[in-house]
matplotlib code that plots the C-alpha trace (Angstrom):
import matplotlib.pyplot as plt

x = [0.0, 1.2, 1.1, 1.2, 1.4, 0.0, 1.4, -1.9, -1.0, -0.1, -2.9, -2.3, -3.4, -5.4, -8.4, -11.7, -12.7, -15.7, -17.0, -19.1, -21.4, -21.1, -21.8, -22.1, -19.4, -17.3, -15.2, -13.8, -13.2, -10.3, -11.0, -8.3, -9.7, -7.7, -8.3, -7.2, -8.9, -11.2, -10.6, -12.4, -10.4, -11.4, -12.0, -8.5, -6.9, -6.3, -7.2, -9.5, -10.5, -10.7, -14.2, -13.6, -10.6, -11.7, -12.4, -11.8, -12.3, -13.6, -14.1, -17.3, -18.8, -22.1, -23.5, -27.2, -28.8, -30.1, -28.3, -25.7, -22.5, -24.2, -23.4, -23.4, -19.8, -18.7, -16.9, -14.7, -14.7, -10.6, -10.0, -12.0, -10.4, -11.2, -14.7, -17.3, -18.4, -18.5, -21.1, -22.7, -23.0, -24.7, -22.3, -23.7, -21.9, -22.2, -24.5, -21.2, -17.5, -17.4, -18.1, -19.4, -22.6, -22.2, -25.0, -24.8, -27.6, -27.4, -25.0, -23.8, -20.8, -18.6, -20.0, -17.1, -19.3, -22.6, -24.1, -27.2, -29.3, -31.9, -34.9, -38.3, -37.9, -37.0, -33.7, -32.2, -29.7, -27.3, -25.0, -22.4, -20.9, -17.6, -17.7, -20.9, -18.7, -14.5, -14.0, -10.2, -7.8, -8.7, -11.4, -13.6, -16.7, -18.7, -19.5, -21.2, -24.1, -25.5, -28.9, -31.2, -33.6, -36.2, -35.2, -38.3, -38.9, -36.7, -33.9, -32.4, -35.2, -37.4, -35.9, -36.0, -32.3, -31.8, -32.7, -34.7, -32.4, -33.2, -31.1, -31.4, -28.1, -26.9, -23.3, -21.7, -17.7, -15.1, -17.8, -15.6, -16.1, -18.6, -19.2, -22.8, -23.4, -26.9, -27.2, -30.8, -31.7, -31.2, -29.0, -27.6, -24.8, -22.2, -20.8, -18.1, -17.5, -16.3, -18.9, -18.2, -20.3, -23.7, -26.0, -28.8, -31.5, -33.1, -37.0, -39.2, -41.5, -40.9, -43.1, -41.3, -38.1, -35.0, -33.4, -29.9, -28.4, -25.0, -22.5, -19.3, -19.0, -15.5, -13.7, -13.9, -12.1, -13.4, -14.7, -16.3, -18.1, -16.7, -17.2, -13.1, -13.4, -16.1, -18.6, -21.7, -20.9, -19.1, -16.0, -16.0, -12.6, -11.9, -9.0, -8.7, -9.2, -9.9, -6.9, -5.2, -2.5, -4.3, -6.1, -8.5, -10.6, -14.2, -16.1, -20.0, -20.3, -24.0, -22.0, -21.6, -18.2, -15.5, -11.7, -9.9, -7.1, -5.0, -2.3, 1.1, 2.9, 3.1, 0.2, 0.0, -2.4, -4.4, -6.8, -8.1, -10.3, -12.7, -13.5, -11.4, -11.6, -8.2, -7.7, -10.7, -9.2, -11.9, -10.1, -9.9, -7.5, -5.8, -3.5, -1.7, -0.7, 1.9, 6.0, 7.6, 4.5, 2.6, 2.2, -1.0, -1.7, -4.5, -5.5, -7.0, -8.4, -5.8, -7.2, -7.8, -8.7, -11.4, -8.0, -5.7, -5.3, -2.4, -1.2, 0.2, 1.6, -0.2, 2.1, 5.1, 5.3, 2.6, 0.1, -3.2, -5.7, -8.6, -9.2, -11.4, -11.3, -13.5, -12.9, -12.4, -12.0, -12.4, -9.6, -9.2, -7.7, -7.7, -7.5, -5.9, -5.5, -1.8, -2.3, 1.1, 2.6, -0.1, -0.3, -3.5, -2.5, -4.0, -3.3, -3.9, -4.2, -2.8]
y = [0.0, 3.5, 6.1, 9.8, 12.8, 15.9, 19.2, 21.3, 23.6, 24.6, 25.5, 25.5, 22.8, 21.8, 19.4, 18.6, 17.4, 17.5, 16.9, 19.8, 19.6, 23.1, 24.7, 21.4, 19.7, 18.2, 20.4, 20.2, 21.7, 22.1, 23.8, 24.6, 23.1, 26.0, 30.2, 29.3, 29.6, 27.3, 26.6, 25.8, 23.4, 21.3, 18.3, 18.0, 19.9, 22.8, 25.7, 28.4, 30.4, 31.2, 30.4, 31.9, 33.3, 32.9, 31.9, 28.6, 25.7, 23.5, 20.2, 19.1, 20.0, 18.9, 19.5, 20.1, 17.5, 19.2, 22.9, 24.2, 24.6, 24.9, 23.8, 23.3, 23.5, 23.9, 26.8, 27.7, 24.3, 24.8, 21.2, 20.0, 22.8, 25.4, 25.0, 26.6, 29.1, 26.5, 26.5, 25.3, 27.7, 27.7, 28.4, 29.8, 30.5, 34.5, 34.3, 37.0, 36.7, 37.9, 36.7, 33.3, 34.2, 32.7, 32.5, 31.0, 28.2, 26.4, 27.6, 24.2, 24.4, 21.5, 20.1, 18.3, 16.1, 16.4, 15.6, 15.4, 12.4, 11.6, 8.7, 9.1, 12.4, 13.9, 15.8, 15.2, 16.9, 15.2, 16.7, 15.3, 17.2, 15.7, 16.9, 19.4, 21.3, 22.3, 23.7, 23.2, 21.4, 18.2, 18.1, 15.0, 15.1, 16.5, 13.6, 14.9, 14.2, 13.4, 16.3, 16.1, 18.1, 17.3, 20.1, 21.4, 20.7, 23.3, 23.6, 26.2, 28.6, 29.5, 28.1, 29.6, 29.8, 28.6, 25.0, 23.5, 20.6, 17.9, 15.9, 11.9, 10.4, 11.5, 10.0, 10.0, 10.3, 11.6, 11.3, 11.9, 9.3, 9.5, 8.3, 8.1, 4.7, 3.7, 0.1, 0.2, 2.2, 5.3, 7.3, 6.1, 7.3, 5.7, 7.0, 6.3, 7.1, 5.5, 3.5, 2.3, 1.8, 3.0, 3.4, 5.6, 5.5, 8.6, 8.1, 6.8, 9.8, 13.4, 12.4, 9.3, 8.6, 7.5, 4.1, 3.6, 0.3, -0.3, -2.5, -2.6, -1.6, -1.0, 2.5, 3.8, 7.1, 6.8, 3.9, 2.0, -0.4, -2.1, -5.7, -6.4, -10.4, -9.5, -12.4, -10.1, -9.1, -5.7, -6.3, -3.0, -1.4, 0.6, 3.1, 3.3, 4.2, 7.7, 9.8, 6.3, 3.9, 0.4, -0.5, -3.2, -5.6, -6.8, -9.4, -10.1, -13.6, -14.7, -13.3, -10.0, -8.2, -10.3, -9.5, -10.9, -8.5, -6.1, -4.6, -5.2, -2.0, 1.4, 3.6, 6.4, 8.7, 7.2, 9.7, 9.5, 6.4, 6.4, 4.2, 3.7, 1.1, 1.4, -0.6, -2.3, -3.3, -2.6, -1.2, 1.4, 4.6, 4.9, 7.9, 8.4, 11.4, 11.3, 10.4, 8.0, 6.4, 9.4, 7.1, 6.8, 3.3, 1.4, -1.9, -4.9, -8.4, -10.8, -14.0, -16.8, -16.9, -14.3, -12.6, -12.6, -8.3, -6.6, -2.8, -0.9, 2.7, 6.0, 8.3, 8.3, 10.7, 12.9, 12.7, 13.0, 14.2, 12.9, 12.0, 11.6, 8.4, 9.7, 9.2, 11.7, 11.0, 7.3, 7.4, 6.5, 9.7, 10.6, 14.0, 14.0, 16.8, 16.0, 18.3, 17.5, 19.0, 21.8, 19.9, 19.6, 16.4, 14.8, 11.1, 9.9, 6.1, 4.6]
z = [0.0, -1.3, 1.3, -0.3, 2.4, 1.4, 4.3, 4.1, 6.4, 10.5, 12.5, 16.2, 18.1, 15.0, 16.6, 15.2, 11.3, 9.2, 5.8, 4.4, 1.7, 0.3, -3.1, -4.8, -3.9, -1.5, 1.5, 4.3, 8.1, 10.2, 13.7, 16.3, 20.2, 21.1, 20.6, 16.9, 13.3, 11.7, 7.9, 5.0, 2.1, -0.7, -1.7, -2.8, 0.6, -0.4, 2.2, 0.9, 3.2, 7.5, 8.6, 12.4, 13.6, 17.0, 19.5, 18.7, 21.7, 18.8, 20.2, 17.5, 14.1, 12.8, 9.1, 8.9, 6.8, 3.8, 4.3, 1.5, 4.4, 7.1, 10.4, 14.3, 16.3, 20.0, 20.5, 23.9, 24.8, 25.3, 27.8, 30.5, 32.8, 30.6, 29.6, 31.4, 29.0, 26.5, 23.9, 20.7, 17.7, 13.7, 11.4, 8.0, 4.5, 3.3, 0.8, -0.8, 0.2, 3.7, 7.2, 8.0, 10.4, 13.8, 15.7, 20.1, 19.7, 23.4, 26.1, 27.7, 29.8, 29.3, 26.3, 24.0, 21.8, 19.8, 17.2, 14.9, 14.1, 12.0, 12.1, 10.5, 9.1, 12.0, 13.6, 16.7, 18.4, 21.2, 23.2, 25.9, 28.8, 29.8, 32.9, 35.1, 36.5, 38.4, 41.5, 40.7, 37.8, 37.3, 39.6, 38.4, 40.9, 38.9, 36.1, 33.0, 31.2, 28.0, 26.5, 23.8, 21.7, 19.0, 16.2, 14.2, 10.8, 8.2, 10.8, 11.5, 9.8, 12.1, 15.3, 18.6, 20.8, 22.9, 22.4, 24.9, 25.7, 28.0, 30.1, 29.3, 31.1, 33.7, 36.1, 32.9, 34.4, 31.9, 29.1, 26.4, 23.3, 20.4, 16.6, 15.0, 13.6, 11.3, 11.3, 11.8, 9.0, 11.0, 13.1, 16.7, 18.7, 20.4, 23.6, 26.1, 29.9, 33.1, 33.0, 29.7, 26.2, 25.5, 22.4, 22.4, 19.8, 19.6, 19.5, 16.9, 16.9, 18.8, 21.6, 22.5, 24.6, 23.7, 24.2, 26.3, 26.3, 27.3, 25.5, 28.1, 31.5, 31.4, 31.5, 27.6, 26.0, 22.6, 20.9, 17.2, 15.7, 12.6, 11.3, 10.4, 10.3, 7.7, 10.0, 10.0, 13.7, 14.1, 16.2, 19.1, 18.9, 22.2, 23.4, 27.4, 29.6, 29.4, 27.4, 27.8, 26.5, 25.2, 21.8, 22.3, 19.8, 21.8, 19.9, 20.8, 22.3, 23.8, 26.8, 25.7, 24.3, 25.3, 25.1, 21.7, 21.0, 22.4, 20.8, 21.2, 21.1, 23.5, 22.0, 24.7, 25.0, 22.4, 20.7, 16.9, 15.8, 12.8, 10.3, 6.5, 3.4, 2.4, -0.8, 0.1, 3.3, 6.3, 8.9, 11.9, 11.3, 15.1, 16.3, 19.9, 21.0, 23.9, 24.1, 21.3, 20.3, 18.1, 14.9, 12.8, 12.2, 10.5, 12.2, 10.4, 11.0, 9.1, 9.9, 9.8, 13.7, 15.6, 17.3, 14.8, 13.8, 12.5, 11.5, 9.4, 9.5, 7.9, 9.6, 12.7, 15.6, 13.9, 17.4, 15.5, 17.6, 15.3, 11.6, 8.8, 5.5, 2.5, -1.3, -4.0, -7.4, -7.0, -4.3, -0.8, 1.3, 5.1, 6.5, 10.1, 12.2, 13.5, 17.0, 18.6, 15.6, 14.5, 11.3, 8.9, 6.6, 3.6, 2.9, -0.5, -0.7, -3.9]

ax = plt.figure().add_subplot(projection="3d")
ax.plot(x, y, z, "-o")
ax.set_aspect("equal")
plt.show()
């Protein structure tokens, strides 16, 4: 596998990714999780403009289904000690070159992920605190919790701020890990704590409530679910504990996720996750972000037994804080935001 690295350019303390339908085709954003820009490139990487200078604290983007670059981020959510004027904002497009409109659409002190989800024609949106509150650094006794909101039809014309949003979890400790999966034939999210693994289904109709279950109840930073053995169960791929140093592989058993891989190598302060098809290899894109172990790997079930996974390096002592696998003109790329180094790459596959 051909591995071609594209430098897009420095952005301090570059953080959070997102794919942005805008003006017909395919874009991309790059936001800083510190008081640093957010930028727009194409579909190719190439930056074309500053969306926000500041203030940054960008720990989560949305797209709204439907809009033409619109979108939902966090804003002056700067670390878990540094977030309680953190917030969620609509970003809109000038309808001529100028200013990007940014409009405060729920305060929510702490908040580091959300997202939107859709099921039956209708728009959710679900937001999780990592923490409720410090009284000093690090202070952890306040857990966070996870809100939601039924959005009205045509958002974000006509919408009231700020949302009503309801709790729905609460004791959620170091709540820090999310992807949106749609297995179902429509949108669920996946989120991790100190308590572990959870799914919750946002409601069938407006009215109704949503569904938690919980999948581990083991200490989880950020975790996904991908079927790498290819047997029609997805294989649950977890970093932990919170911020930490192990890469496991769970596979579902009649007695729930059980243990079938761990990998073999120092992967501190392990960080980005997200699914890729590299070649048509299923696999998870995995990055660390602390001392000699800041590679960007890709792991992958080689078989022929349920435990038997190997890796392969995208990148070395890069500390990729997340990224993002997509295709563009039939090819298979990733886009990492390489925080240790304030780097914004572009991986072409070939």
């Amino acid at each position: 596998m051909q591995i071609e690295k594209k430098f897009v350019a420095n952005l301090t303390k570059c953080y959070c990714l997102l794919p942005l339908p805008y003006k017909g085709s395919r874009h991309y954003l790059v936001a800083s999780e510190k008081n640093f820009p957010c930028l727009l490139l194409d579909a190719h990487g190439n930056v074309l403009e500053e969306v926000w200078a500041e203030p940054g604290g960008t720990m989560s983007m949305a797209w709204i289904p439907g809009t033409d670059g619109k979108f939902l981020s966090t804003h002056k959510m700067y670390s878990p000690n540094d977030s309680k004027e953190a917030k969620i904002v609509l970003v809109e497009p000038p309808e001529k070159p100028g200013h990007w409109k940014i409009t405060t659409v729920a305060e929510l002190p702490h908040v580091h992920r959300f997202d939107l989800l859709e099921r039956n024609g209708e728009l959710y949106l679900i937001a999780c605190t990592i923490c409720s509150g410090r009284d000093y650094k690090d202070d952890w006794s306040y857990p966070g919790k996870v809100y939601a909101a039924h959005l009205p039809k045509g958002f974000p014309e006509g919408c009231q701020f700020p949302l009503d949003l309801q709790v729905i979890q609460e004791n959620m400790l170091k709540n820090h890990g999310y992807c949106r999966l749609r297995d179902a034939g429509y949108d669920e999210s996946l989120v991790t704590s100190e308590a572990g693994v959870f799914i919750f289904t946002p409601p069938a109709a407006p009215e109704g409530k949503w569904e938690i279950r919980q999948l581990l109840d083991k200490p989880v930073s950020d975790a996904l679910l991908l079927d790498l053995d290819h047997d029609g169960q997805k294989e649950l791929i977890t970093l932990s504990p919170f911020h930490g140093d192990y890469v496991h592989v769970y596979h579902q058993s009649a007695q729930g996720y059980q243990p079938v891989y761990q990998l073999d190598r120092e992967f501190m302060f392990a960080h980005a996750i997200c699914p890729a098809n590299l070649q048509g290899l299923d696999c998870a894109i995995l990055g660390a972000r602390k001392g000699s172990s800041r590679d960007t790997i890709y792991l992958y079930h080689k078989g022929p037994a349920a435990g038997d996974y190997a890796y392969g390096y995208i990148d070395r002592d890069v500390g990729a804080a997340n990224a993002i696998y997509d295709r563009v003109d039939g090819q298979d790329i990733i886009l990492a935001a390489n925080r240790e180094i304030d780097e914004i790459a572009y991986y072409t596959i070939k």
